[in-house]
SERO-987409 format. One record per residue (C-alpha): residue in three letters; residue number from 0; x, y, z. Coordinates in Angstrom, 1 decimal. Layout:
resn/resi/X/Y/Z
ALA/NUM/X/Y/Z;
...
//
This chain:
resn/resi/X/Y/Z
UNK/0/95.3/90.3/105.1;
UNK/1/92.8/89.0/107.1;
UNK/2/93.6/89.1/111.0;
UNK/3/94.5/86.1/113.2;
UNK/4/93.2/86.8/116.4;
UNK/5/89.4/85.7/116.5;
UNK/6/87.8/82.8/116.1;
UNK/7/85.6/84.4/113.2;
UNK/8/88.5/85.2/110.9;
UNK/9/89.8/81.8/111.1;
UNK/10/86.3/80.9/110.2;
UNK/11/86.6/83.2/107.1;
UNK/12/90.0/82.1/106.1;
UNK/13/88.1/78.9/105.8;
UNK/14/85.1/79.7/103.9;
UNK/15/86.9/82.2/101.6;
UNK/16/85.7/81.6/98.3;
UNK/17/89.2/81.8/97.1;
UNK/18/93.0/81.6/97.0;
UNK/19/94.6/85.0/97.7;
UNK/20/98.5/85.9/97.7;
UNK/21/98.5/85.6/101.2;
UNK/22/96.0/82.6/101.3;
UNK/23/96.8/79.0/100.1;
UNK/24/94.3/75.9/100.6;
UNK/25/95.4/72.2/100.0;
UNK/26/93.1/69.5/100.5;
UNK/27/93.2/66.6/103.7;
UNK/28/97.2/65.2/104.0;
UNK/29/99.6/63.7/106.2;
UNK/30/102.3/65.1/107.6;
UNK/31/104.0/61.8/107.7;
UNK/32/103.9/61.7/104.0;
UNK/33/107.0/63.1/101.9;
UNK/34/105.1/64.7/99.3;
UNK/35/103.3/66.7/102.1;
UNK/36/105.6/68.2/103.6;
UNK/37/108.2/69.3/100.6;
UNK/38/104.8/70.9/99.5;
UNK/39/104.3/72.7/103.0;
UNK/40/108.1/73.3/103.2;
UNK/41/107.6/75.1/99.8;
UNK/42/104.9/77.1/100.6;
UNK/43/105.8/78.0/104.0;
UNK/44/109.2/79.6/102.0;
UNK/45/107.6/81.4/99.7;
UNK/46/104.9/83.2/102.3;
UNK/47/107.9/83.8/104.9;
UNK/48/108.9/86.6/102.1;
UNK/49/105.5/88.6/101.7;
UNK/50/104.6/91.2/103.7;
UNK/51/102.2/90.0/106.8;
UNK/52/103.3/86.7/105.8;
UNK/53/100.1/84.3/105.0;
UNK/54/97.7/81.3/105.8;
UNK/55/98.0/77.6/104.5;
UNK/56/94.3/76.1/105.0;
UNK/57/94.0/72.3/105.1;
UNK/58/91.0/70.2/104.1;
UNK/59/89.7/72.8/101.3;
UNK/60/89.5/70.9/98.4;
UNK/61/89.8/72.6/94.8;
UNK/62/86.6/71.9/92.2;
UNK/63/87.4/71.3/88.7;
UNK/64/85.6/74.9/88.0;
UNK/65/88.5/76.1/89.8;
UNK/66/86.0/77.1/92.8;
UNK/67/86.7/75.6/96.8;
UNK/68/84.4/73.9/98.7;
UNK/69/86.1/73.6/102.9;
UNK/70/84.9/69.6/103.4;
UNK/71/87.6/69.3/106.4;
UNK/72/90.6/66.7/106.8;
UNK/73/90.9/63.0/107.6;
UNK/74/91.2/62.1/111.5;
UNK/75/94.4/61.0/111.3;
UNK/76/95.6/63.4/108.7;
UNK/77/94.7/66.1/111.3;
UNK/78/96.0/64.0/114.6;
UNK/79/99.6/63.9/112.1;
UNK/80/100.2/67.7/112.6;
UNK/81/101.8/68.6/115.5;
UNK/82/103.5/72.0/116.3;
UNK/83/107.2/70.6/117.1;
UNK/84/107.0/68.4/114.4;
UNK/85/106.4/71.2/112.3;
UNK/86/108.8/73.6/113.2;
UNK/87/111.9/71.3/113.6;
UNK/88/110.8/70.5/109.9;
UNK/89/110.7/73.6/108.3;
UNK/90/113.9/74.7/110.0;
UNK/91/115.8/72.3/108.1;
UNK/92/115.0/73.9/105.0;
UNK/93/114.5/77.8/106.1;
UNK/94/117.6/80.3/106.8;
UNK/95/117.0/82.1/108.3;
UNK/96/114.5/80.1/110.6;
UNK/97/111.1/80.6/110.3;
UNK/98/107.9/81.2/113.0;
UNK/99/104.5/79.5/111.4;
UNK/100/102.0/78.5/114.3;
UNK/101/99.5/75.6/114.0;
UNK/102/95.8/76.0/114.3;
UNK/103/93.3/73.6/114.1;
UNK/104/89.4/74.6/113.8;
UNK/105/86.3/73.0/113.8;
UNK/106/83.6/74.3/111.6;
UNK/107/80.1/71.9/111.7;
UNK/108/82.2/69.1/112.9;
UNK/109/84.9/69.1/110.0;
UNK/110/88.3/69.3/111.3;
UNK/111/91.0/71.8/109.2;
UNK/112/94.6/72.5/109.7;
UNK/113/95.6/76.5/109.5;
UNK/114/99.5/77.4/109.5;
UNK/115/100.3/80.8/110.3;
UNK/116/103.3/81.6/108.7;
UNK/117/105.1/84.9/109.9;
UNK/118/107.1/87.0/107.6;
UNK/119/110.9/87.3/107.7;
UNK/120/112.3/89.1/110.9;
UNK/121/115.2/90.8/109.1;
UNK/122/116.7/88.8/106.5;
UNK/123/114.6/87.1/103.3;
UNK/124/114.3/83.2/103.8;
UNK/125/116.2/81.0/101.5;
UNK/126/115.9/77.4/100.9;
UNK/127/119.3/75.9/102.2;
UNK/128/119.3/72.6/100.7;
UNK/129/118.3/70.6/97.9;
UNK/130/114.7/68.4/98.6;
UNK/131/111.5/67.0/96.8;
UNK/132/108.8/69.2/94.6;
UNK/133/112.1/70.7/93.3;
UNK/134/113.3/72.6/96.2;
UNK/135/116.7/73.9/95.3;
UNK/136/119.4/75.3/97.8;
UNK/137/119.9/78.9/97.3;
UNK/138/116.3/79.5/96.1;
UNK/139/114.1/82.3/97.0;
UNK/140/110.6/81.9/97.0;
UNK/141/107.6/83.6/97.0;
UNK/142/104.1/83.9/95.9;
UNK/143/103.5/84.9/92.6;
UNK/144/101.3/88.0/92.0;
UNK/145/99.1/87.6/88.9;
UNK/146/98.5/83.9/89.8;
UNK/147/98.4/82.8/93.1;
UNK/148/100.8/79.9/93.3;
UNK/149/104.3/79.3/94.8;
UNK/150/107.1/80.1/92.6;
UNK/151/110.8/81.1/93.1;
UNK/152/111.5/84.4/92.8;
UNK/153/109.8/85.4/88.8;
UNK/154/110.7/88.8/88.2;
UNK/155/113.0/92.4/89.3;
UNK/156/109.6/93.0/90.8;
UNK/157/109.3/90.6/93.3;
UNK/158/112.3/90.6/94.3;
UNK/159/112.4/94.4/95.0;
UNK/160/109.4/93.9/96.3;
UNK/161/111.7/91.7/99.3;
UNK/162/114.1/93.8/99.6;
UNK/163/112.1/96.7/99.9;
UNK/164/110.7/95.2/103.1;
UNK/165/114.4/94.1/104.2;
UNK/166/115.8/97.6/103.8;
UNK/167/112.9/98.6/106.0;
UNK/168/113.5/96.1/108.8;
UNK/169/117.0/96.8/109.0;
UNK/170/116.9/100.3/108.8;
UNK/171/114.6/99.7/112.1;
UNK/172/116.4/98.1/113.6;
UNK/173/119.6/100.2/112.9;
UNK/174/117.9/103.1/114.6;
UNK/175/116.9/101.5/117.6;
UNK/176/120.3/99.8/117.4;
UNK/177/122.0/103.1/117.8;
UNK/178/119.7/104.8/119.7;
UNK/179/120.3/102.2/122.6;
UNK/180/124.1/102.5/122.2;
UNK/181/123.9/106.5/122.1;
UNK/182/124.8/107.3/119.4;
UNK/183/121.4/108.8/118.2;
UNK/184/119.2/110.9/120.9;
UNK/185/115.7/109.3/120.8;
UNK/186/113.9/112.9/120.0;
UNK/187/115.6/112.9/116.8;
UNK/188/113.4/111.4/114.8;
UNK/189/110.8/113.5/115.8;
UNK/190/112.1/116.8/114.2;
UNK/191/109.4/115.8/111.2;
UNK/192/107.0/115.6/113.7;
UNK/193/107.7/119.0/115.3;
UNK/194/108.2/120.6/111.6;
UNK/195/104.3/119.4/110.9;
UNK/196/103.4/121.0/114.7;
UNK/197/104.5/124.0/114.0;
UNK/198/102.3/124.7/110.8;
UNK/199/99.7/127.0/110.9;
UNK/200/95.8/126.0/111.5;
UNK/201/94.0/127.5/108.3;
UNK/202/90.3/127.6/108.1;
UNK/203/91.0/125.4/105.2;
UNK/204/92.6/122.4/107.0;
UNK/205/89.9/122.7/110.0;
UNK/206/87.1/122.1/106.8;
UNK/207/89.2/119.1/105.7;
UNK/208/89.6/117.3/109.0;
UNK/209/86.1/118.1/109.3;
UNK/210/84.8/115.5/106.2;
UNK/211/86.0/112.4/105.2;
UNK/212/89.8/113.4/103.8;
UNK/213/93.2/111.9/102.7;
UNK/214/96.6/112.8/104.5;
UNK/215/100.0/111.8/102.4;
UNK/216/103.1/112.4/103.9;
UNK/217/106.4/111.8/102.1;
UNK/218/109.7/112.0/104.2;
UNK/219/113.3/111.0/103.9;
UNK/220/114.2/108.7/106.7;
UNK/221/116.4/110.6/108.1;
UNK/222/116.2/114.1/108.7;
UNK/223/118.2/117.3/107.4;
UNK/224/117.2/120.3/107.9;
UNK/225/118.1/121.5/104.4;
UNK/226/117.7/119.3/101.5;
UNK/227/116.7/122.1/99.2;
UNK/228/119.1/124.9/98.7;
UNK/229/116.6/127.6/99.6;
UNK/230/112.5/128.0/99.2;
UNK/231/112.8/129.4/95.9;
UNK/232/114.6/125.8/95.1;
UNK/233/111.6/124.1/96.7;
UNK/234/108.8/126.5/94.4;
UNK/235/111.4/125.2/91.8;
UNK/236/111.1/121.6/92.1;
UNK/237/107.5/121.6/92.8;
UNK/238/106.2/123.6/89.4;
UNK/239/108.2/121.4/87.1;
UNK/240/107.5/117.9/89.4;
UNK/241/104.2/118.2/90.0;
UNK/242/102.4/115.1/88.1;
UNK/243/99.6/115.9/86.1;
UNK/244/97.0/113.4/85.2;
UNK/245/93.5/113.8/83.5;
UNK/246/93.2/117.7/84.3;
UNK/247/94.2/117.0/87.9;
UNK/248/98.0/117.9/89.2;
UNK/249/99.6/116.3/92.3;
UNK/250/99.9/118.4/94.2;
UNK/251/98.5/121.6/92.7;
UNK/252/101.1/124.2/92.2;
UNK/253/100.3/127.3/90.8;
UNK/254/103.3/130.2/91.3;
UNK/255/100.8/132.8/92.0;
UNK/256/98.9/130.3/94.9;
UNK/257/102.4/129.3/96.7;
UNK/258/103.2/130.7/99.7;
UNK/259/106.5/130.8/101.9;
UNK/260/106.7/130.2/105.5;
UNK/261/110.0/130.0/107.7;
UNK/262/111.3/126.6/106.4;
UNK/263/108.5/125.8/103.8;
UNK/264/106.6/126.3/100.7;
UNK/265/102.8/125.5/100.4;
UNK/266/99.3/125.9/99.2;
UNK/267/95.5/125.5/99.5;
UNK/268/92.7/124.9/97.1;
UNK/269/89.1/125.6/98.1;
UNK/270/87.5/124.7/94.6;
UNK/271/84.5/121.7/95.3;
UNK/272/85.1/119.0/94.6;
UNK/273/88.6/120.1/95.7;
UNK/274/89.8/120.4/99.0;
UNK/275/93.2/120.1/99.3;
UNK/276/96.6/122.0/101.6;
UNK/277/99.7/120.6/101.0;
UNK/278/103.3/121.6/102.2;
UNK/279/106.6/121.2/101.1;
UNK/280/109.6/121.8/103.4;
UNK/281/113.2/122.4/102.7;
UNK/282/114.1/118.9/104.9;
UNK/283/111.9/117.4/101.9;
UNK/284/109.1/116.2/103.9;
UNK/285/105.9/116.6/102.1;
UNK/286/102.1/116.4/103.3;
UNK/287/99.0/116.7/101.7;
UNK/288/95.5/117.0/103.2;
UNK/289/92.2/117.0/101.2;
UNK/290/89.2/115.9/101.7;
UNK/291/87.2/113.4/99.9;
UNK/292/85.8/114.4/96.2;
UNK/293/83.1/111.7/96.6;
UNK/294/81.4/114.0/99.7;
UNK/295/80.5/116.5/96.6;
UNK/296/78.9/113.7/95.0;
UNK/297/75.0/114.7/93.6;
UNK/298/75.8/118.4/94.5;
UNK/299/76.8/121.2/91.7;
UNK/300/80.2/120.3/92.0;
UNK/301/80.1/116.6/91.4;
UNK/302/76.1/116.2/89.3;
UNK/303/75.8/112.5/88.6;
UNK/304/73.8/110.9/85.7;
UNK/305/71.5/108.1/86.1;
UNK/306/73.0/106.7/82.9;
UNK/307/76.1/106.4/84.7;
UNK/308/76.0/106.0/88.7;
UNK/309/72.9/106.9/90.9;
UNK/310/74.1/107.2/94.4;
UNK/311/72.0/105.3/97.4;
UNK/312/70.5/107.4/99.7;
UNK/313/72.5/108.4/102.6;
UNK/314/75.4/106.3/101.2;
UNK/315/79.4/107.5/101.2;
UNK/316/81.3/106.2/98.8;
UNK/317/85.3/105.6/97.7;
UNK/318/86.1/105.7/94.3;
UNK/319/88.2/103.1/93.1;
UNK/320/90.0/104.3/90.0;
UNK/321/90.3/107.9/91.6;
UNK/322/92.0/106.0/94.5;
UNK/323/94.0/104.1/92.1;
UNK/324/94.9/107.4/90.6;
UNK/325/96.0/109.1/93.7;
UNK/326/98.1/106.6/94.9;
UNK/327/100.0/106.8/91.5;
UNK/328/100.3/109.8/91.3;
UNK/329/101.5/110.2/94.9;
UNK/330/104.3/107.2/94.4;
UNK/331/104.8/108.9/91.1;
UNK/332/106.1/112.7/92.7;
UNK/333/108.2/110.7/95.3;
UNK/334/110.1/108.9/92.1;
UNK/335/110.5/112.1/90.9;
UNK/336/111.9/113.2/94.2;
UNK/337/114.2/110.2/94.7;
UNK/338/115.6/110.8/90.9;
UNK/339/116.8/115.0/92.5;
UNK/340/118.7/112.7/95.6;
UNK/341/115.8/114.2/97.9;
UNK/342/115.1/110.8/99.6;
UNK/343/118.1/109.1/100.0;
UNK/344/119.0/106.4/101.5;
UNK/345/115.6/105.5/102.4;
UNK/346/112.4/107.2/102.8;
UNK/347/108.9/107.2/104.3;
UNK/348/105.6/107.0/102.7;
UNK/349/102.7/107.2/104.9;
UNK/350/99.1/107.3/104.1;
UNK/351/95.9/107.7/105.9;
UNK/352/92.5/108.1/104.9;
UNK/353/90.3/109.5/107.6;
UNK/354/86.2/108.6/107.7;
UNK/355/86.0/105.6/106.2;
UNK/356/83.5/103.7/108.5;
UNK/357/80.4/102.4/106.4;
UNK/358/82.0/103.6/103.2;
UNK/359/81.6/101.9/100.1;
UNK/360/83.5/101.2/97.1;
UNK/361/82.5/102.0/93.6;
UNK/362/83.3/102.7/90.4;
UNK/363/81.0/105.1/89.5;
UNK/364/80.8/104.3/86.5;
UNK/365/78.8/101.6/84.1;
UNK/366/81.6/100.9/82.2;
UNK/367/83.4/98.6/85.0;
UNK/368/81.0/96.1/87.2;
UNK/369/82.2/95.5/90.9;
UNK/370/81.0/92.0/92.3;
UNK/371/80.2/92.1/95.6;
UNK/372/79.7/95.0/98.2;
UNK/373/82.9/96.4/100.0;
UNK/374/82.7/98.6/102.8;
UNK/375/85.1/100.4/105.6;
UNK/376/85.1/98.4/109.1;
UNK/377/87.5/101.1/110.9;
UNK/378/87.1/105.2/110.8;
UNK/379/90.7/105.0/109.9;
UNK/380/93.6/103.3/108.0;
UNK/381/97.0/104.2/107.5;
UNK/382/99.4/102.4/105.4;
UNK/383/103.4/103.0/105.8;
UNK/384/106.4/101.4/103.4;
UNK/385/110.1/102.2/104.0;
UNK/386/111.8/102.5/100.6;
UNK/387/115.1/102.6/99.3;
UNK/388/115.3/106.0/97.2;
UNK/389/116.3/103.3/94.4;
UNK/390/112.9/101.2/95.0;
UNK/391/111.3/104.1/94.3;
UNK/392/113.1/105.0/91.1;
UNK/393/112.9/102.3/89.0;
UNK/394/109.4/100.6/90.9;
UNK/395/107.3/103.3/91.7;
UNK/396/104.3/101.8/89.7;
UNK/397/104.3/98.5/91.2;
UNK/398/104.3/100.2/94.5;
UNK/399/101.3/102.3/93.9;
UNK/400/99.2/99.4/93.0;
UNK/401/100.7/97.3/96.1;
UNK/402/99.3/100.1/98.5;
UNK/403/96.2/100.5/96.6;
UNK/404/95.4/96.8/97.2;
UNK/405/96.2/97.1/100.8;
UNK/406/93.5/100.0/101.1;
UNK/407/91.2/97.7/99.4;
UNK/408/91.7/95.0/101.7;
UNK/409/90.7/97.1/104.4;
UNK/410/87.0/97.1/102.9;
UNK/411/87.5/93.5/102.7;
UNK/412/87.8/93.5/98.8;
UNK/413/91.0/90.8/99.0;
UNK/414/91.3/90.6/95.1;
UNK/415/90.9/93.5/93.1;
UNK/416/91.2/92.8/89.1;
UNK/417/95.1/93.9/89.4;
UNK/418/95.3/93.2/85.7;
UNK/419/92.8/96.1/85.3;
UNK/420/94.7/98.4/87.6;
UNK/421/97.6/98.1/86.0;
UNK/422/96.1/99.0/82.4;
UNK/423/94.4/102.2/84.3;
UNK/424/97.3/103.1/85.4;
UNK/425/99.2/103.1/82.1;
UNK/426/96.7/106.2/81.0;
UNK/427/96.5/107.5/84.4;
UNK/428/100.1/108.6/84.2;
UNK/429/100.3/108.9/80.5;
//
């Protein structure tokens, strides 16, 4: 999602050379017209229910190759949005009420029209009565995935997709809800924080945070100190959970390799390209460090081909498809957690990936073609999702692809082939 402080991203919302989930252009209208706004009132449903809401761009004008060119609005198309207007508009047809801001921007003296629309606060927005373009009471609607268009509600998918993000929200706002009436002290929630404190500092983990590196943690949200039975249940689980995928198991257990602290199982690989420690406690919080494979690559432990992929000189790099694959697999061991009861009601996924500043994405590979170059702006990213331990059951797929899109994004590669991801997926976890 691109960010809506600066003058230069709404300048890039703009000249984007496409429509994105989150991004919807319609050429020059007026607000005084019908048609325009039970198409904005439509639109402005549907991106109320996506995570980070979206951006409806005025005066971009679709070419019949399906391509958009930004010529600007009409003067008095542009004069007929105003902000109250707007909102008193919208609220007619949103419960619960919605927050979309007006912007308007000049770019060489062509006038466009950006609304801002917020997602929901707590509750998903429905339509609350019947109105042009076919607006139904009691609809839900969002935007599609494969397609980029405004649809009600398609699919189980979607739809868990909003409730997911609900469940997180309320859950929230439950805490802070009891923590202000005292019935929850506020260091409570930090007992996951203090059992990662108290882990040892191996030469191991000191390499990893040294290079480029991924850290995964996987948490119930609320804590317990015991949610195995005993470290021998937690060696248990891990040997016959661990997901294996293409000669690669996540996380690596090996009996012999394990090794039992006070309140936790764990275990560390030092075999370039793999760099990995992960932990596993008996509260069923889980973490796994390890550092990038691409840093290996043209050494012994990662030899390249020219056939295949030369490296640039001086260049990092994140591969896509292994990303893909991690995040599978990673969403793939917490289903398999939520199906023992180990993350109920809700849990936490959280991941980071550490060193990313100037690095490049690539598949590494001639059989798949990337257009365009897509590089890290920050050192750092993390990604978090609250889930119901049932979301993650029966939609553990669909979340592993969301979150690998969202790293994406953050090297400005806003749409991935997600019909490709998905099909790599089905033999990544096959």
């Amino acid at each position: 999602m691109i960010e809506r402080n600066s003058l230069d991203d709404i300048t890039n919302l703009i000249l984007w050379p496409r429509e994105e989930r989150n991004l919807e252009f319609k050429c020059s209208m007026n607000w005084n017209e019908a048609p325009t706004k039970a198409k904005l009132t439509k639109s402005v449903l549907a991106m109320a229910n996506l995570r980070d809401g979206g951006h409806i761009v005025l005066g971009v004008e679709r070419q019949p190759d399906d391509s958009y060119v930004p010529v600007g609005m009409k003067q008095d198309d542009l004069d007929s949005f105003v902000q109250d207007n707007l909102s008193a508009h919208f609220s007619e047809y949103a419960d619960p009420y919605i927050e979309v801001n007006l912007l308007k921007h000049m770019i060489d003296a062509r006038p466009f029209c950006i609304l801002r629309v917020n997602e929901f606060a707590e509750l998903p927005v429905v339509c609350k009565k019947d109105g042009a373009e076919k607006l139904r009471r009691g609809a839900t609607y969002v935007r599609s995935r494969r397609i980029p268009e405004t649809v009600e509600v398609p699919s189980q998918v979607e739809m868990r997709e909003i409730l997911d993000l609900a469940v997180e929200k309320r859950s929230r706002g439950f805490v802070r809800q009891a923590e202000r009436m005292g019935f929850v002290q506020q260091s409570r929630p930090n007992q996951f924080v203090e059992q990662l404190k108290a882990l040892p500092e191996t030469e191991i983990l000191r390499r990893i945070r040294s290079m480029g590196h991924w850290r995964v943690l996987i948490r119930p949200a609320i804590f317990e100190k015991a949610r195995f039975q005993s470290l021998r249940s937690c060696r248990a689980f891990v040997l016959s959970n661990a997901v294996n995928s293409g000669g690669w198991q996540y996380p690596p257990a090996h009996d012999e390799r394990i090794i039992d602290g006070d309140d936790w199982i764990g275990s560390e690989i030092d075999f370039p390209p793999h760099l990995e420690t992960w932990t596993l406690f008996r509260s069923a919080q889980f973490v796994f460090r390890f550092a990038f494979a691409e840093e290996y690559i043209g050494t012994e432990a990662w030899p390249t081909h020219p056939q295949f992929f030369v490296p640039g000189q001086g260049k990092l790099y994140l591969n896509i498809l292994r990303t893909l694959k991690i995040v599978s697999c990673m969403c793939e061991f917490a289903a398999r957690k939520a199906e023992k009861g180990l993350l109920e009601p809700t849990a936490l996924i959280s991941i980071a990936l550490h060193g990313i500043d100037g690095r490049e994405l690539s598949y590494m590979t001639s059989k798949h073609k990337l257009e365009g170059k897509y590089w890290g702006r920050n050192e750092d990213i993390e990604i978090q999702r609250t889930v119901s331990a049932e979301g993650f059951r029966t939609s553990a797929s669909e979340l592993a692809i969301d979150i690998t899109l969202e790293i994406f994004r953050a090297f400005a590669w806003l749409n991935p082939p997600r019909a490709l991801f998905e099909e790599e997926q089905k033999r990544i976890l096959s």
